[in-house]
Phi, psi and omega in degrees: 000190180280341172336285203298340179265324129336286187294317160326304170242113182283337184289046177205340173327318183309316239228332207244154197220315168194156189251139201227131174276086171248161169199167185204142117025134134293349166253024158270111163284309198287164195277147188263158165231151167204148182231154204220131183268153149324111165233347205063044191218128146269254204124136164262104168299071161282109172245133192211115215262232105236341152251030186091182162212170173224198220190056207051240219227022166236156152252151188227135182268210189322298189260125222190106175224157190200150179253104182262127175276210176322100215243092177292312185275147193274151184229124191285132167213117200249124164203168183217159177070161199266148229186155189216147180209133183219112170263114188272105184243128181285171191272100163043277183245051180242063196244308197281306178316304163319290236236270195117056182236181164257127180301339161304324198290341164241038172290115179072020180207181165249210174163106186296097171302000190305312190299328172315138208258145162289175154337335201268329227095351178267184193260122187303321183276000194255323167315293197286002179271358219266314227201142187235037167269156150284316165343296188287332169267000185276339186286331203283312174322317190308327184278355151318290181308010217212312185293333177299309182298294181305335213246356184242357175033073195304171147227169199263136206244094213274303209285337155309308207274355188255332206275342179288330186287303192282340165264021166277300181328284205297355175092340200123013210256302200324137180266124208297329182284315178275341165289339163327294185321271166308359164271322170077060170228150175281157181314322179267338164297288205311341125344276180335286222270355191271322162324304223266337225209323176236330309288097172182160172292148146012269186314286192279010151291275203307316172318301175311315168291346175250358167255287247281323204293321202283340186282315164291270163009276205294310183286342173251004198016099164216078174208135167248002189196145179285303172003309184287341147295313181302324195275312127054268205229011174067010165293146168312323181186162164345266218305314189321284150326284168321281165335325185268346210267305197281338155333273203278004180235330182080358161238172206269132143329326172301302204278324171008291168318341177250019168233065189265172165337118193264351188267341215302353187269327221208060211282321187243163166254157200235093196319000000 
């Protein structure tokens, strides 16, 4: 699993949450699609192609690694022929520690990693062009990160890493004016510092995390009426729920089965 690539670098246990894996064949011709929802994780993205890839409405040629925040928006991805795709998906807030940037600044965009050098020194997209292991380029990423760690000497943000824990757990439920409360911050530092460290508000973390609770629900039917989801997740009503379900997907609940999880198979990497 991604443990051992833990335990390895304890210095990413903060920061790194799971490693996620796709891949397709040399005897696929026809174009692969996948779709990828609101989760509240940014991530590092590696691809490596035989036609390219596309992104919504970007294209990526073969080789490809980039650092994505926050992702609002539902995302198209198209590629063909055989391909490998490796994600490294980070914990909420760990892009200002990584980088020293603010995570808003990269909300709903990237910010292209070729350059950046590993522990060797070499430049990370010319490593990974190096070696056609998965083993060896999830390693070589690791050593971004860990060069990343040295140069920017993060410290742990306690009041993020708790307030962030208690709305994930809670589905999204938790209630924000009392976490506040217990943190003994005013309504706009806790805005603020939260913009700055996962980038987005509170509020619309905890809306992703109460979609996400509906998204397993749902993937998992253990249901008998979509009501029953709604009610669920604390949604007001059916229609509610469908309206915040199509914000982040761009389709009705109903329709779910013909976009499913590309990962759902294939969740961790397995040395």
């Amino acid at each position: 699993m991604v443990q051992p690539l833990i335990n390895r670098h304890a210095a990413l246990r903060p920061y790194l949450k799971d490693i996620l894996v796709l891949e397709g064949c040399e005897h696929v011709i026809s174009s692969n699609s996948f779709r990828f929802f609101a989760d509240g994780c940014p991530g590092i993205f590696f691809q490596q192609s035989e036609q390219g890839l596309s992104l919504n409405e970007d294209y990526y040629s073969s080789l490809s690694v980039f650092l994505y925040g926050q992702t609002l928006k539902p995302v198209h991805m198209t590629t063909g022929g055989r391909f490998r795709i490796l994600i490294f998906l980070l914990h909420p807030y760990a892009i200002r520690p990584l980088l020293g940037i603010k995570a808003d600044e990269l909300t709903d965009t990237c910010f292209d990693l070729g350059p950046l050098p590993t522990l060797s020194g070499v430049p990370l997209l010319e490593g990974l062009s190096h070696t056609d292991s998965v083993t060896e380029q999830a390693e070589t990423i690791a050593s971004c990160l860990l060069r990343m760690l040295q140069l920017n000497h993060p410290k742990a943000d306690r009041m993020l890493d708790f307030a962030v824990s208690r709305i994930q757990v809670s589905n999204g439920h938790t209630s924000l004016p009392e976490l506040q409360k217990t943190l003994a911050v005013s309504e706009r530092t806790f805005e603020r510092r939260f913009e700055q460290y996962v980038g987005i508000s509170p509020r619309l973390f905890a809306r992703i995390c109460r979609f996400q609770s509906t998204l397993r629900q749902l993937n998992s039917r253990s249901y008998e009426k979509l009501s029953d989801v709604a009610f669920d997740n604390g949604y007001a009503d059916q229609s509610h729920f469908i309206r915040s379900f199509k914000e982040f997907t761009g389709f009705s609940p109903l329709n779910l089965h013909r976009f499913a999880d590309p990962f759902a198979e294939n969740r961790s990497f397995i040395y």
